[in-house]
VORO-567647 format. One line per 2 residues: number of its first residue (from 1); for each residue x, y, z of C-alpha. Coordinates in nm, 4 decimals. Layout:
NUM> X,Y,Z | ...
***
This chain:
1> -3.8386,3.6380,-2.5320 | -3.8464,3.5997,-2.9163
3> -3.5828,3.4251,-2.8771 | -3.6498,3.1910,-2.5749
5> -3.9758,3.0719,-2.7252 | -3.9183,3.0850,-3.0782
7> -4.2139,3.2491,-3.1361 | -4.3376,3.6898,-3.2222
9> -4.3507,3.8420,-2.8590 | -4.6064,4.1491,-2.8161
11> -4.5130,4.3569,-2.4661 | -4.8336,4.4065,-2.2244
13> -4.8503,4.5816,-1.9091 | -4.9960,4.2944,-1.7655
15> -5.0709,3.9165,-1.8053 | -5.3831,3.9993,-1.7560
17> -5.4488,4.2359,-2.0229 | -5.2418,3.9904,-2.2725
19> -5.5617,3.7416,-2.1925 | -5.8450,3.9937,-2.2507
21> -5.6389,4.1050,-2.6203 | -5.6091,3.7400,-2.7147
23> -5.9668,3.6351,-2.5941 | -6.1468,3.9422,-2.8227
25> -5.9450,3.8784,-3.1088 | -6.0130,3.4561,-3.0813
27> -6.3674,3.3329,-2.9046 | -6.6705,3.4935,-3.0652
29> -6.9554,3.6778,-2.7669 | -7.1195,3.4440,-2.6403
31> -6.8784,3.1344,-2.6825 | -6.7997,2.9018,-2.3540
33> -6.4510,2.8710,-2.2528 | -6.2724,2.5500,-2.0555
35> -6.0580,2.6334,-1.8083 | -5.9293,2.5327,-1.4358
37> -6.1381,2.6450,-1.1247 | -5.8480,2.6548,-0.9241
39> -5.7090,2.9633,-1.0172 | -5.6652,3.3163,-0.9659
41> -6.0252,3.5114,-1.0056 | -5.9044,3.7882,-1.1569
43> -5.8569,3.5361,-1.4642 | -6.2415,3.4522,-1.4407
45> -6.3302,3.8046,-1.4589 | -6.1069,3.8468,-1.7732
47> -6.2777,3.5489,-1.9099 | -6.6046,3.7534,-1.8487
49> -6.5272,4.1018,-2.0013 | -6.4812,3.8847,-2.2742
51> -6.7645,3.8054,-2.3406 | -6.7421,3.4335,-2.2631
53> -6.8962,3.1452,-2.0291 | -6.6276,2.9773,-1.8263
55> -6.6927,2.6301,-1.8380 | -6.4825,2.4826,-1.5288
57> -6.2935,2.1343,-1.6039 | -6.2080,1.8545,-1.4037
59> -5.8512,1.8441,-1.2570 | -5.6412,1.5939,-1.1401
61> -5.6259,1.6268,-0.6996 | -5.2429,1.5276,-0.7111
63> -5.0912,1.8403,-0.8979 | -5.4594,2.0581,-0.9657
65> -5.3603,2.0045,-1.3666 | -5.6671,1.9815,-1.6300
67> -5.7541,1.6210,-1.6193 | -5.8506,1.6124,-1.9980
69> -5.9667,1.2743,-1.9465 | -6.2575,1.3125,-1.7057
71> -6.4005,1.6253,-1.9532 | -6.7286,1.4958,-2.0807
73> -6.7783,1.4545,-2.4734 | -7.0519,1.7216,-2.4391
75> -6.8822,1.9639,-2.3142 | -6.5665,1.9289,-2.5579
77> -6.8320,1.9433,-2.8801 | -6.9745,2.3095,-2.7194
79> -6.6368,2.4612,-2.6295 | -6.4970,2.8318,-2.8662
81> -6.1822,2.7554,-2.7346 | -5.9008,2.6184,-2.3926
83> -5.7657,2.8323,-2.1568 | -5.4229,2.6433,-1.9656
85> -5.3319,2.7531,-1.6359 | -4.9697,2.5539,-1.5840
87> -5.0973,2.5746,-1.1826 | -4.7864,2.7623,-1.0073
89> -4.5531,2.6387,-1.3208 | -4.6819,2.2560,-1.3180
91> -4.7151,2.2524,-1.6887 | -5.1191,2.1335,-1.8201
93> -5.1254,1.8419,-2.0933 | -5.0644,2.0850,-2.3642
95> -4.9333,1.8576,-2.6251 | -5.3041,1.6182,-2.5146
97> -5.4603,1.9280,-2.5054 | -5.3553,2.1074,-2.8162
99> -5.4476,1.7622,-2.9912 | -5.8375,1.7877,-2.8871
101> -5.8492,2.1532,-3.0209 | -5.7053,2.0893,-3.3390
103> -5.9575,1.8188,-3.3933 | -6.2547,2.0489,-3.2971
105> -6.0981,2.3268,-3.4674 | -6.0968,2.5964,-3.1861
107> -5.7743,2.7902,-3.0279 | -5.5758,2.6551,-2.7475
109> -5.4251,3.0147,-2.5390 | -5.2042,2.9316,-2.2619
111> -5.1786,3.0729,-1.9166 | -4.7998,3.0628,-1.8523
113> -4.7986,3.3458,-1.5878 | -4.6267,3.0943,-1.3796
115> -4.4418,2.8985,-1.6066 | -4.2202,3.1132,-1.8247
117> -3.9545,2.8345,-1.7355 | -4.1456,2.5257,-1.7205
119> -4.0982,2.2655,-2.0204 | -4.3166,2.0036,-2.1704
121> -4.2249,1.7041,-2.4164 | -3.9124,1.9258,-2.4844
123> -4.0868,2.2381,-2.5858 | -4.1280,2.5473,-2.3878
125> -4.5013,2.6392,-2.2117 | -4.6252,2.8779,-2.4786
127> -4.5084,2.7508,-2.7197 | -4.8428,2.5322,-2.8077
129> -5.1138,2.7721,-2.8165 | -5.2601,2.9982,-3.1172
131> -5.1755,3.2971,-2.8314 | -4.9761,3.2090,-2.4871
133> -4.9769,3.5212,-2.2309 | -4.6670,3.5374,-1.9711
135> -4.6234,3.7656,-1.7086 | -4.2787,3.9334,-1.6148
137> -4.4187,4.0163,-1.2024 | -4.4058,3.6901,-1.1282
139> -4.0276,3.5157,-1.1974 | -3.8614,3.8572,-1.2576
141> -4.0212,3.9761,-0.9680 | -4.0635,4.3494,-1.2073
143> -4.4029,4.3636,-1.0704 | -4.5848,4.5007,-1.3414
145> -4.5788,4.3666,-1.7374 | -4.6243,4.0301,-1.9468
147> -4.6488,3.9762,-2.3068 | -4.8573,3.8466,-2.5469
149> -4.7241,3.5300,-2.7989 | -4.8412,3.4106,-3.1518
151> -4.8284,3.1478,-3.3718 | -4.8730,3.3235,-3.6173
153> -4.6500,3.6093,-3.6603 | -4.8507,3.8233,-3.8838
155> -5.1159,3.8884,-3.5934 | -4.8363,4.1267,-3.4372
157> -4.9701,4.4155,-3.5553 | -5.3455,4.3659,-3.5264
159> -5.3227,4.2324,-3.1333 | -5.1225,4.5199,-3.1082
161> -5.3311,4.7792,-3.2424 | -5.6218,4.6511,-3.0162
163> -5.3890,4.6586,-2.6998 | -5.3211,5.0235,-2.7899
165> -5.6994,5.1068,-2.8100 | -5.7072,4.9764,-2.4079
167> -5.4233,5.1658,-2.2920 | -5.3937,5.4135,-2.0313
169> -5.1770,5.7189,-2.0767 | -4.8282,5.6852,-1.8741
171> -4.8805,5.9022,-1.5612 | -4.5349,6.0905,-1.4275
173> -4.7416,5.9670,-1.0542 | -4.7142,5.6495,-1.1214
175> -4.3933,5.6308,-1.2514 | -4.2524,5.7755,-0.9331
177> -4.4908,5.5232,-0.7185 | -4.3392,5.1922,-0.9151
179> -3.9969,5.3813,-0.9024 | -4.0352,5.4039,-0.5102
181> -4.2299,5.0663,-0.4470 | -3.9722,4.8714,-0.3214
183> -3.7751,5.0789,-0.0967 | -4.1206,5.1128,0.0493
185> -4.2300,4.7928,0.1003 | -3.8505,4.7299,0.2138
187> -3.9209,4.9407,0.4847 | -4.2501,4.8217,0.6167
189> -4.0944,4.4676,0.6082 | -3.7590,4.5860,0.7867
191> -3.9960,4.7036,1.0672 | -4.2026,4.4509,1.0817
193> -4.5135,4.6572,0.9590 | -4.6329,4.4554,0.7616
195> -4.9882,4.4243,0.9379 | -5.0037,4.7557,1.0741
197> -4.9759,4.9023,0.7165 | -5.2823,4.6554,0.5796
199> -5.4490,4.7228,0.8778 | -5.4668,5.1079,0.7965
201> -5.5527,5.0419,0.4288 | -5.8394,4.8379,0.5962
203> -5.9357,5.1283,0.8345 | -5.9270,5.3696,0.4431
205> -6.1397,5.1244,0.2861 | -5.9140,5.0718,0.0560
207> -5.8538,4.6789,0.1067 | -5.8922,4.4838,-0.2160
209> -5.9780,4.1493,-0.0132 | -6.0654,4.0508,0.3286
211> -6.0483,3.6890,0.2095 | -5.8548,3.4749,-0.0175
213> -6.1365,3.5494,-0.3321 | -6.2070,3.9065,-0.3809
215> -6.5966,3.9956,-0.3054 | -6.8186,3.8297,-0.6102
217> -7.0707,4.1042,-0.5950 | -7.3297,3.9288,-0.7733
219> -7.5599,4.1806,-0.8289 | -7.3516,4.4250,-0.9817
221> -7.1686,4.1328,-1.1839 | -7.4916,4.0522,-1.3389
223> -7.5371,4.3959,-1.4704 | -7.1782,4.4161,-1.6232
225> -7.2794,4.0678,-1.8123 | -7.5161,4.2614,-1.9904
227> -7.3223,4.5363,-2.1818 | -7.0138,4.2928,-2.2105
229> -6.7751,4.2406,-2.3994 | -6.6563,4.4830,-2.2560
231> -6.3476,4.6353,-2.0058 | -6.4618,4.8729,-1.8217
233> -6.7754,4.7235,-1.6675 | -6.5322,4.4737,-1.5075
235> -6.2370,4.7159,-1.4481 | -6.3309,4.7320,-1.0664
237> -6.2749,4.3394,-1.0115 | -5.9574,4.2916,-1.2796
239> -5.7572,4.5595,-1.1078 | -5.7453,4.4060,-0.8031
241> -5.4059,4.3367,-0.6834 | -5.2781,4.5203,-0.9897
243> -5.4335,4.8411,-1.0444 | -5.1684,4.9753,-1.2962
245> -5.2939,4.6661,-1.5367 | -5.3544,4.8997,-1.8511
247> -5.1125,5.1676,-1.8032 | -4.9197,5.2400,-2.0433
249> -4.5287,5.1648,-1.9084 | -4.2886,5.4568,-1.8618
251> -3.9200,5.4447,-1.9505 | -3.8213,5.3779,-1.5701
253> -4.0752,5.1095,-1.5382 | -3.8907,4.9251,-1.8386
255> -3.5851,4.9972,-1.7874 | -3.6406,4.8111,-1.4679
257> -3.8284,4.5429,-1.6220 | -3.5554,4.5040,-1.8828
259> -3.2927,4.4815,-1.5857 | -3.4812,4.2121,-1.4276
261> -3.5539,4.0244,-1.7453 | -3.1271,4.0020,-1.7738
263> -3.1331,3.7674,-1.4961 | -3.4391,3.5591,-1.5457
265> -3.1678,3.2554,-1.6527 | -3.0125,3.2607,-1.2515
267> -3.3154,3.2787,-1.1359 | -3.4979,2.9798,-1.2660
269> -3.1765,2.7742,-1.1685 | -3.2196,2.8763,-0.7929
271> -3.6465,2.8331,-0.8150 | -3.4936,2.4885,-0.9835
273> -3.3005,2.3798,-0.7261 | -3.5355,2.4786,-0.4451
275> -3.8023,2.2990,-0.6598 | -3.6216,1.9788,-0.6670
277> -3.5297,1.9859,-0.2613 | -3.8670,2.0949,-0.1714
279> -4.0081,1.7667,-0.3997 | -3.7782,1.5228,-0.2402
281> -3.9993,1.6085,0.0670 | -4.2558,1.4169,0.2154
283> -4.4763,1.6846,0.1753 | -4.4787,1.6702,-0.2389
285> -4.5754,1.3879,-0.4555 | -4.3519,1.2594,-0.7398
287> -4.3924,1.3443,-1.0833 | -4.2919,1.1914,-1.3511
289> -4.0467,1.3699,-1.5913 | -3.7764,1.6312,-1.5039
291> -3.8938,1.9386,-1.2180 | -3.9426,2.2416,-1.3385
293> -3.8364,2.5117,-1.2318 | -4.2100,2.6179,-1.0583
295> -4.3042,2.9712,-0.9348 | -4.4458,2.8099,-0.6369
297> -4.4322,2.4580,-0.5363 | -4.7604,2.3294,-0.4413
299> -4.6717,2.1105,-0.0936 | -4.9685,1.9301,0.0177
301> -5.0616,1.9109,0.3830 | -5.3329,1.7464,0.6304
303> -5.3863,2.1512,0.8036 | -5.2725,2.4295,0.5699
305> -5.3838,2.7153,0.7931 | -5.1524,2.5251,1.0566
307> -4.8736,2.5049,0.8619 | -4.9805,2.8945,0.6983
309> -4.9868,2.9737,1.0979 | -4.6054,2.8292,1.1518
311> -4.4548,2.9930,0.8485 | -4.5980,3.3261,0.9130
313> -4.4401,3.2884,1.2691 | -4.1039,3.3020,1.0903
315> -4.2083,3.5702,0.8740 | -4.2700,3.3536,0.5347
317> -4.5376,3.4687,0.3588 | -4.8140,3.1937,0.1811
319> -4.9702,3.3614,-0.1551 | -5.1121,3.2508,-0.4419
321> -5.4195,3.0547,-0.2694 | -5.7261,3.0206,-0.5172
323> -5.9456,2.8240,-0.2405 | -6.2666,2.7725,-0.2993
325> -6.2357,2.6946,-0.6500 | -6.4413,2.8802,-0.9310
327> -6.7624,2.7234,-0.9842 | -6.7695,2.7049,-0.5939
329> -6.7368,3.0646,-0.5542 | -6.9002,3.2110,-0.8167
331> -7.2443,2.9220,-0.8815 | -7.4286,2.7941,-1.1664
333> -7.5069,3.1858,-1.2126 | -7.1781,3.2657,-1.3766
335> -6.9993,2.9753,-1.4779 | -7.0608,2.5440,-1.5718
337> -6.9414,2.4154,-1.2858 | -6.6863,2.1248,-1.2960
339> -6.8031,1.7803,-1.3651 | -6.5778,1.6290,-1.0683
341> -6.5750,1.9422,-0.8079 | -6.4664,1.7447,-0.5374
343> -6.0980,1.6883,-0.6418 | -6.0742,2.0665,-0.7001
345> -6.2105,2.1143,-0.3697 | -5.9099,1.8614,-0.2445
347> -5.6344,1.9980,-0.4141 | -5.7353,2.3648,-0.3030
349> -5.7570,2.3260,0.0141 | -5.4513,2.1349,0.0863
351> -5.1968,2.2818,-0.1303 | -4.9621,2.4933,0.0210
353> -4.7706,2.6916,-0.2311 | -4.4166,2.7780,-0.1035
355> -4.1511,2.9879,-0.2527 | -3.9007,2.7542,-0.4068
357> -3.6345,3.0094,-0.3188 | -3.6623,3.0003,0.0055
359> -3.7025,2.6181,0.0641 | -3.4424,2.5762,0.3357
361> -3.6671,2.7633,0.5634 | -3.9281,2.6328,0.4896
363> -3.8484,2.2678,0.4969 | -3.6922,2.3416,0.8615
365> -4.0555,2.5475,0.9940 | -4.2790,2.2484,0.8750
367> -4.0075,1.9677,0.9953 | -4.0272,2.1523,1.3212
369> -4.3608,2.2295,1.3512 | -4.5181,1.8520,1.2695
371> -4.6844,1.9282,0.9296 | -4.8560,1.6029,0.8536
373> -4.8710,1.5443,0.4408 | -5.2132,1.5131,0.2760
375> -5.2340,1.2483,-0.0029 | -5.5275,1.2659,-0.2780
377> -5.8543,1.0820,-0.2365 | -5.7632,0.9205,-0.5617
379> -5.4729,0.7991,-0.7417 | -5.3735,0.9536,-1.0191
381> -5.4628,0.6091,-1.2614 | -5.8100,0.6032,-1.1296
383> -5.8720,0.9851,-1.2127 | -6.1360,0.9355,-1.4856
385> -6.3736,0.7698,-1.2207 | -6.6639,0.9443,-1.0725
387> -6.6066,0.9654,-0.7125 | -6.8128,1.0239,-0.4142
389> -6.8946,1.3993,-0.3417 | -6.7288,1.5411,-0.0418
391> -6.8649,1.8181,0.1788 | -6.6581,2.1157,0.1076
393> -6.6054,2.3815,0.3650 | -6.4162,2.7070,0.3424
395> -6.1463,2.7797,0.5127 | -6.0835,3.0512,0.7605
397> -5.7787,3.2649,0.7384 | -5.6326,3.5806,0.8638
399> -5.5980,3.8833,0.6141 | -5.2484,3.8671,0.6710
401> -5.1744,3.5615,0.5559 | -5.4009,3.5080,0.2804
403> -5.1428,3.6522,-0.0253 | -4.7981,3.7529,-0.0658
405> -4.7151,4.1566,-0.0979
***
């Protein structure tokens, strides 16, 4: 990855923990942070143990990017710092971006969990930030790790001494359990078990989410604000979905990792070339500039739980939803909201991100089924405009189909 980016590469167990190192060592306690509200909360609560008030930003309702333009003047001149998201692999303004921070003199950190293929004005995501983090679950498909990236290559060792102080001890348990994981899940899938299997861990208790947004717990939030920054306080909402985040990775789990990592190359070519039949739909808007080869391609449609309803029907799974967005889920209590929540509220609830590998199928269950495409209420030119509020309502999905395994 040193290589590929041009830039010193520090290995974390998760993408996650990458954001909490780089955070600590970059925004001083109490410093406000700008960053999209349609994302995954897990990344709010990292933003949190940090010490730091997220300040939501405007996006743009055609592709859910940061619509740098529409950010008020005020809110720029308070900001310790940027946080990208490059939404599903649709790359942020990062060269626009990186531009504002230099001139107000606080770090740009990039959130390429999604994008460790995706390209912008010829340079790799990552490789604009002070500190990028990248995860290797997501395109790999290894399921556990990321890694942590510099500018500045004398900051290895620091950042990497304060990762080691968070670490968990390797457990021989969870070795075997990552070692196993697949053949498992393999299995449930083979016999269509699927539902009967989260339907048990439902019956245990030990469901991380009944809905698309793990439960805010506002209460107990609020008393974890108090003693941060701080891990632990918030270890019960950042493990969710990965509890293994700070363990410290055995030699199977990286030899497997390592394995993966060999064929990251084929792999973006086939998420490219499902990215670039799935756009030539009616369901996806153009963009300008080359595709990318996206983790996920955000389609947008008039019914998502429909269309969620008629893929699941044919046994493709919809994840990576981050409906309602931040400032609507959490309130004024824990974050700024967005100055423009209504195109957030769009984009969330009618993008429907889709595997780009398997875009055969799923250009034949939405042909088939009627999906009707969903356009923005505004075009992209009039952005920075002030529109109307619209009434924003939830939506209402089963378990099942709310995230991928």
């Amino acid at each position: 990855m040193r290589r590929r980016l041009g830039r010193e590469c520090l290995y974390m167990p998760s993408c996650r923990l990458g954001l909490y190192v780089a955070l600590r060592h970059w925004c001083p306690p109490g410093g406000r942070v700008l960053m999209s509200p349609v994302n995954d909360d897990v990344i709010f609560f990292v933003v949190l143990a940090a010490g730091l008030r997220p300040v939501q930003a405007p996006l743009r309702a055609d592709d859910g990017s940061i619509d740098t333009a529409a950010v008020p003047e005020s809110t720029w001149r308070g900001l310790s710092a940027v946080i990208t998201t490059n939404l599903y692999g649709n790359p942020d303004p990062a060269s626009e971006l990186r531009a504002r921070c230099d001139r107000l003199g606080i770090p740009l950190i990039e959130d390429a969990a999604h994008a460790i293929g995706s390209v912008v004005d010829g340079r790799a995501v990552g490789g604009f930030g002070d500190a990028s983090v990248f995860s290797l679950s997501k395109h790999t498909g290894a399921k556990t790790g990321g890694f942590l990236t510099v500018a500045d290559p004398a900051l290895r060792e620091p950042l990497a001494r304060a990762r080691d102080l968070l670490l968990e001890p390797s457990r021989r348990a969870a070795e075997l359990g990552y070692a196993l994981r697949p053949y498992a899940e393999a299995g449930v899938r083979g016999l269509r078990l699927t539902g009967a299997a989260r339907g048990a861990l439902r019956l245990l208790g030990r469901e991380e989410r009944t809905g698309i947004r793990m439960e805010l717990r506002p209460d107990e939030l609020a008393r974890a604000l108090t003693v941060s920054p701080a891990l632990d306080p918030f270890h019960s909402w950042i493990r969710v979905d990965l509890n293994q985040y700070r363990l410290t990775p055995g030699a199977l789990r990286l030899r497997r990792t390592e394995r993966l990592l060999t064929g990251l190359d084929t792999r973006l070519a086939a998420c490219l070339e499902g990215t670039q039949r799935l756009l030539d739909t009616a369901w996806a808007l153009p963009r300008p500039g080359p595709a990318q080869p996206l983790f996920r391609v955000p389609l947008l449609v008039a019914d998502r739980d429909a269309a969620i309803a008629a893929l699941a029907r044919r046994r493709i799974t919809v994840g990576y939803l981050y409906d309602p967005p931040l400032d609507a889920y959490a309130g004024e209590r824990f974050t700024d909201p967005s100055p423009r929540p209504d195109t957030a509220a769009w984009f969330a609830r009618h993008a429907l991100p889709v595997d780009p590998l398997r875009a055969r199928q799923v250009i034949s269950v939405l042909t088939e089924s009627g999906t009707r495409p969903a356009r923005p209420p505004l075009a992209p030119h009039i952005s920075a405009r002030v529109p109307r509020m619209l009434k924003y309502t939830p939506p209402k999905l089963p378990a099942r189909e709310e995230r991928g395994v």
